[in-house]
C-alpha positions in Angstrom: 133.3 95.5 100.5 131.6 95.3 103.8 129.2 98.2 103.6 128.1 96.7 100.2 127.7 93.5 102.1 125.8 95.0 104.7 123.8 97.1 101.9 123.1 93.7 99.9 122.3 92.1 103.7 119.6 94.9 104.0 118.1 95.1 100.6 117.4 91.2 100.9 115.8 91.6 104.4 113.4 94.8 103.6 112.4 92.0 100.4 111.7 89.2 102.6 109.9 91.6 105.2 107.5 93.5 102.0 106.9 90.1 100.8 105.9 88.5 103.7 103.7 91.2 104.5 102.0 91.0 101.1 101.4 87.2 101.5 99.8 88.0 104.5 97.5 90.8 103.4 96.7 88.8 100.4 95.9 85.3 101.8 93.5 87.4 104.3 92.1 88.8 101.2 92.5 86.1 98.2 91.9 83.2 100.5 89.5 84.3 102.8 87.2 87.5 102.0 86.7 87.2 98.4 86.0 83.4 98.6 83.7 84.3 101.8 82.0 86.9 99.4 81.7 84.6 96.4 79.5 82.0 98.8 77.3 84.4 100.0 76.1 86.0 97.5 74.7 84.8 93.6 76.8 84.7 90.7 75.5 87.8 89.0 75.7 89.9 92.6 79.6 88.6 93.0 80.4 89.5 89.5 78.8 92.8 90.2 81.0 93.1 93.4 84.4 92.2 91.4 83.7 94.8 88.8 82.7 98.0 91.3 85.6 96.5 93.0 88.1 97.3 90.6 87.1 100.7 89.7 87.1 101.1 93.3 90.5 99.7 93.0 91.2 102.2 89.3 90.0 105.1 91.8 92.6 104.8 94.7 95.3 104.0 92.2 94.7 107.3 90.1 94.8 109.1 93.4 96.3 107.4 96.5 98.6 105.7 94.9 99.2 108.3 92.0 100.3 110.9 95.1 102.4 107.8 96.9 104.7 107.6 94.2 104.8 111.0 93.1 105.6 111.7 96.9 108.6 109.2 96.5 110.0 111.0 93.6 109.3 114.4 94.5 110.4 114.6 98.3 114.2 115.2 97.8 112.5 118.3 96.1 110.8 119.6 99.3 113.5 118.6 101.6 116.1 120.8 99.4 113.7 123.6 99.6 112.8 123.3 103.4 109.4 123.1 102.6 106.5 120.9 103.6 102.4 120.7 102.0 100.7 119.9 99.2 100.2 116.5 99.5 97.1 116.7 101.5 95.7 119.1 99.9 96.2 116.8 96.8 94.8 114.3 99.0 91.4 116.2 100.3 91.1 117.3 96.5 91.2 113.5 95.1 88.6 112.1 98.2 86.1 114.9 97.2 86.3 113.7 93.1 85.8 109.9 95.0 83.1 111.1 96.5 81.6 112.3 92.8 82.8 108.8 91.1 81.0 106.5 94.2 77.4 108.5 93.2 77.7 108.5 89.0 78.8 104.4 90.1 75.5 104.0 91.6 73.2 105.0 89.1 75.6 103.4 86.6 74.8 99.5 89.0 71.9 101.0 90.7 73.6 100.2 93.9 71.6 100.6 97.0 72.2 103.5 99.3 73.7 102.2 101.9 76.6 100.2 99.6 76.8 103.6 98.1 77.3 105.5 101.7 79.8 103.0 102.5 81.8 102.9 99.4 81.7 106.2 99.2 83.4 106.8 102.2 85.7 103.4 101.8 87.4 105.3 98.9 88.3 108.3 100.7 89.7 106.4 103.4 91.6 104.0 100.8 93.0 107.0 98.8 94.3 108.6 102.1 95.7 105.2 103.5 97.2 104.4 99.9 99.6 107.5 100.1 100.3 107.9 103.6 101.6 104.5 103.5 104.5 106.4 101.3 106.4 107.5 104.6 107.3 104.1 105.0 109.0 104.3 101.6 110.4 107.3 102.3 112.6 105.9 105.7 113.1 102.7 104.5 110.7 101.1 107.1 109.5 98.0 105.9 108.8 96.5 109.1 105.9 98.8 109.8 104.6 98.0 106.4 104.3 94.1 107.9 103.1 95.2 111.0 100.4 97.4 109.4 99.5 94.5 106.8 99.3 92.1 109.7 96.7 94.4 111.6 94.7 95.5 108.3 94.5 91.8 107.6 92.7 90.9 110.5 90.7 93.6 110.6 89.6 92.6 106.7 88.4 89.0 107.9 86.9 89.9 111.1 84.7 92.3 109.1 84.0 89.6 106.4 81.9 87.7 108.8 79.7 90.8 109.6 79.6 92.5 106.3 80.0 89.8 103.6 76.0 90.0 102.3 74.5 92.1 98.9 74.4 95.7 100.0 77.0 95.5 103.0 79.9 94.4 101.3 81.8 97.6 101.1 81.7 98.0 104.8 84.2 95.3 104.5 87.0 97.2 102.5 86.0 100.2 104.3 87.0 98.5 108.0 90.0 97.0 106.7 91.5 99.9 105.2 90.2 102.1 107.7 91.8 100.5 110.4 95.1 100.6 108.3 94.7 104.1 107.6 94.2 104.9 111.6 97.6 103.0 112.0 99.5 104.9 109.6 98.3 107.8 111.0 100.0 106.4 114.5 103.3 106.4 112.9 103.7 108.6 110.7 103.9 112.4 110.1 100.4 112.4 108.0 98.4 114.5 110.3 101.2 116.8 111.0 101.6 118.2 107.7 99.6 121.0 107.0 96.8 121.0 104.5 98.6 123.8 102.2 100.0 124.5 98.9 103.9 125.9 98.5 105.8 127.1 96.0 106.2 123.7 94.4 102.5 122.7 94.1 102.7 123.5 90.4 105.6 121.2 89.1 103.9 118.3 91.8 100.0 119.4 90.2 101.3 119.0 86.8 102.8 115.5 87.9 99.7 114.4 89.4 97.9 115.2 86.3 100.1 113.3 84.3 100.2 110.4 86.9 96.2 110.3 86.8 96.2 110.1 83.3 99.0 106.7 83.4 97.0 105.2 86.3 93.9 105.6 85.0 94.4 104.2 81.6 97.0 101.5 83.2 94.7 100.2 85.8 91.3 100.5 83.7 93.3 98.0 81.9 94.8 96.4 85.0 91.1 95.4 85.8 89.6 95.3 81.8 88.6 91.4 82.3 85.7 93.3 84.7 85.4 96.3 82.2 84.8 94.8 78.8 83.4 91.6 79.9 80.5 92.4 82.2 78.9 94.6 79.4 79.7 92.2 76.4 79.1 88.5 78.0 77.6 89.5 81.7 78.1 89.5 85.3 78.4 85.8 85.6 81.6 85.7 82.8 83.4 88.3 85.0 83.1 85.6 88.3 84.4 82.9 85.7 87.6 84.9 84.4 88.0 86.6 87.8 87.9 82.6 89.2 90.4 81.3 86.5 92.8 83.7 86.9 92.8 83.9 90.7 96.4 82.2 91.0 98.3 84.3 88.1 97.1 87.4 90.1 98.0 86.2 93.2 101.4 86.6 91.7 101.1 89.7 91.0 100.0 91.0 94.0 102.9 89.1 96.1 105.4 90.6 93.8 104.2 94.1 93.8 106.1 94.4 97.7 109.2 93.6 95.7 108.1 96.9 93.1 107.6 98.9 95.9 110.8 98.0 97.7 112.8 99.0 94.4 111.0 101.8 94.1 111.8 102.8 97.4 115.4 102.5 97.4 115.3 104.4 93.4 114.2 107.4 95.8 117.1 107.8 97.1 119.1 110.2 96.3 122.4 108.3 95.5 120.8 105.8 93.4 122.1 105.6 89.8 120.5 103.4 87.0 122.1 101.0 85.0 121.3 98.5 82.0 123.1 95.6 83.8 120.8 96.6 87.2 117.5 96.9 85.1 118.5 93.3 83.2 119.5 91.6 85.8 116.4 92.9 88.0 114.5 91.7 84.8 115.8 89.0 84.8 115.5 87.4 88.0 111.5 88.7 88.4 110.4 86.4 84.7 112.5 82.9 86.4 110.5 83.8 90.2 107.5 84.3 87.5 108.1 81.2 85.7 108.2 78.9 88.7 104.8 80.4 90.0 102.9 80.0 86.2 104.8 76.0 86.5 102.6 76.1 89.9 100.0 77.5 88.3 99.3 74.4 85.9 100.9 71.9 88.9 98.3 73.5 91.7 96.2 75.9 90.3 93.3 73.9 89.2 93.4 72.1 92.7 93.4 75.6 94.9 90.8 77.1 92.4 88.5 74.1 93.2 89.0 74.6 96.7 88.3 78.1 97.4 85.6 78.5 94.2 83.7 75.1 94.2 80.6 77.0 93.0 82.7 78.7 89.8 85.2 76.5 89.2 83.4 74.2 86.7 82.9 77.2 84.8 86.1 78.6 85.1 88.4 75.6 84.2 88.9 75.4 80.6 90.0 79.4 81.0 92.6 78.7 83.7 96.3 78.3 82.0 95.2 81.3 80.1 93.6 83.1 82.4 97.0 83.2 84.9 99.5 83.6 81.7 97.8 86.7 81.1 98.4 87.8 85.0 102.0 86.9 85.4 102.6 88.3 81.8 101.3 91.8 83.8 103.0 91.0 86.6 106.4 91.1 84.7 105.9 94.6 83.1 105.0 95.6 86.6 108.5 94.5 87.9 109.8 96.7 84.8 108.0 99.8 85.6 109.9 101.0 89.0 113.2 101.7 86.9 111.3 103.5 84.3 109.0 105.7 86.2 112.0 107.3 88.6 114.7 107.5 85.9 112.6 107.9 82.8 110.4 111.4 81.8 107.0 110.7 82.8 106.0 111.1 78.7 107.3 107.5 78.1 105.1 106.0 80.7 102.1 107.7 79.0 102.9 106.4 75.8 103.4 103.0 77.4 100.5 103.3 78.4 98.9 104.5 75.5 100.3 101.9 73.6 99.0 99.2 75.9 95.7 100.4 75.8 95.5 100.6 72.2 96.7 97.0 71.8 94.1 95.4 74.0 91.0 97.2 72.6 92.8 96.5 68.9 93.1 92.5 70.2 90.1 92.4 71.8 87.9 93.9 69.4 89.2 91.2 66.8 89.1 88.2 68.8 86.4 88.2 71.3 83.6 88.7 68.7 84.4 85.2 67.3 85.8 83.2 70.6 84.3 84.5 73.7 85.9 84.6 76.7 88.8 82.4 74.8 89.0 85.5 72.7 90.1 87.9 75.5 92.2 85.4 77.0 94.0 85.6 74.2 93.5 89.4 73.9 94.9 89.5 77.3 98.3 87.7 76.3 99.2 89.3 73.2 98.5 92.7 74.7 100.5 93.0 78.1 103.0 91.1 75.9 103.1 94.5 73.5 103.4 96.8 77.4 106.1 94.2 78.3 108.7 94.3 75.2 108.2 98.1 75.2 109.5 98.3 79.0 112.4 95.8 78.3 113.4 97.5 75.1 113.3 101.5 77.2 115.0 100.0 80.0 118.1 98.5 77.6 118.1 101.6 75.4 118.4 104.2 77.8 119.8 103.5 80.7 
């Protein structure tokens, strides 16, 4: 009874600690640097920004965080075999593709070159800071992962009031996450592993593959308000959803410390699944959500006005709509952990898949005739479809 006390004791303190650490990073980010951005530069420019943002953002995910989790679930492998590699290879392999997506981005915007140096080279260093923040996981250390959130935070705004113009902005990310990446480096065993394959570089390739496949489909999505609505209604459309649902994100990103936190203690190797763990996991992340979309109509249009006063006008009438969409996301997101450690990788593709297939299928019927309404409501009714399929895996097979 007492180690589980203890055990309960720590599990509560590593969740306080990753989600303090994510408030931090993402009031540095949220509340300062992407407001800073938006009043510097023109509607059209900022709506450019958010949408080479997140493939930025697709990019790192498909790689540095593709090999961060695959490291998670993998390393009880290595350390049974006595063996130690492949991951930086991975690594170099992934920041040389960046390198590739950064150019074909450019003449896709018809960026300048010196945004294109710079988020060229911010993309490399986000992919290598993304999974070398996976040792953390790995020990259990959440209190480097505040102390390294604290520093990359600062480092974020102070570059803001240097960078924040048209063609500099990626200098910005580049600084922030460069800095973080430097610390990790500190503090962890990154550079000491060698840059070489082993015997199990096969089984972790073919996991990668199949990770980069999941990510990139699950984050294309993640950022689809960017992807399907600059092309169809413009630049300017992307600030206003981007605006409106600035709160229901925020959600999500404060919650995803939580995900990671599970995820972290699913990698061990005594953990065992459960349906009463996965519901009541479940269950307690949709009440947490609940309260923040109640604050979301309470507050939202206030803090929207505050930090937006140029788009909020705009974005207003999108707003409840906008953040149901987000903590909707948000949800499956707290399902996922569970599924992707105890589950075969296949039913996250089809997940995925499915979820994909849902939101071109809603969005291709509604948008035409309501707008932006349209993919609000495109939004809902397909990370609805994503979340029912996690809940009803998770009560079915565990």
């Amino acid at each position: 009874m007492l180690n589980f006390s203890k055990k309960i004791t720590r599990i509560s303190g590593d969740f306080a600690i990753n989600i303090l650490a994510s408030v931090i990073y993402t009031f540095a980010r949220q509340i300062v640097v992407f407001p800073m951005l938006a009043a510097r530069l023109t509607d059209a420019d900022y709506g450019t920004l958010l949408t080479v943002a997140g493939l930025a953002n697709v990019c790192t995910a498909i790689v540095g965080n593709a090999l961060n989790n695959i490291r998670l679930i993998q390393n009880s492998k290595y350390d049974e075999r006595g063996v130690c590699g492949d991951f930086n290879l991975l690594c170099a392999i992934g920041c040389g593709a960046s390198v590739t997506f950064a150019i074909a981005l450019q003449r896709l915007f018809s960026l300048p070159f010196m945004t294109t140096i710079f988020f060229a080279l911010y993309l490399c260093v986000s992919n290598s800071y993304q999974y070398a923040t996976a040792f953390y996981r790995l020990t259990l250390d959440f209190k480097k992962v505040f102390l390294c959130n604290c520093i990359v935070s600062a480092a974020y705004i102070a570059a803001t009031f240097f960078f924040a113009t048209a063609t500099l902005w990626p200098a910005v990310f580049l600084v922030g996450e460069g800095v973080g990446l430097v610390f990790v480096s500190c503090t962890t065993p990154l550079l000491r592993e060698p840059l070489a394959k082993t015997p199990l570089l096969s089984d972790t390739g073919k996991m990668f593959l199949m990770f980069f496949g999941v990510n990139l489909i699950g984050n294309l999505l993640m950022y689809a308000d960017r992807m399907i609505i600059y092309p169809i209604l413009g630049a300017e459309s992307v600030s206003y959803y981007s605006t409106a649902s600035f709160f229901g994100k925020s959600a999500g990103i404060i919650m995803t410390p939580i995900s990671s936190v599970l995820l972290g203690y699913f990698a061990q190797r005594d953990f065992k699944a459960s349906k009463k763990l996965f519901a009541l996991v479940n269950g307690i992340s949709l009440a947490v959500l609940a309260v923040f979309l109640f604050g979301c109509v309470l507050i939202g249009p206030w803090f929207t006005r505050l930090l937006y006063p140029s788009l909020y006008e705009q974005s207003v009438p999108y707003l409840f709509l906008a953040n149901l969409a987000a903590v909707i996301q948000t949800a499956g997101n707290m399902a996922n952990p569970m599924i992707l450690k105890c589950c075969p990788t296949r039913y996250m593709l089809f997940i995925t898949i499915l979820h994909g297939a849902a939101y071109l299928l809603f969005t291709f019927l509604w948008m035409p005739m309501f707008g932006l309404y349209g993919f609000c409501y495109a939004a809902i009714a397909a990370n609805t479809v994503r979340l029912l399929t996690l809940y009803i895996i998770g009560l079915t097979k565990f």
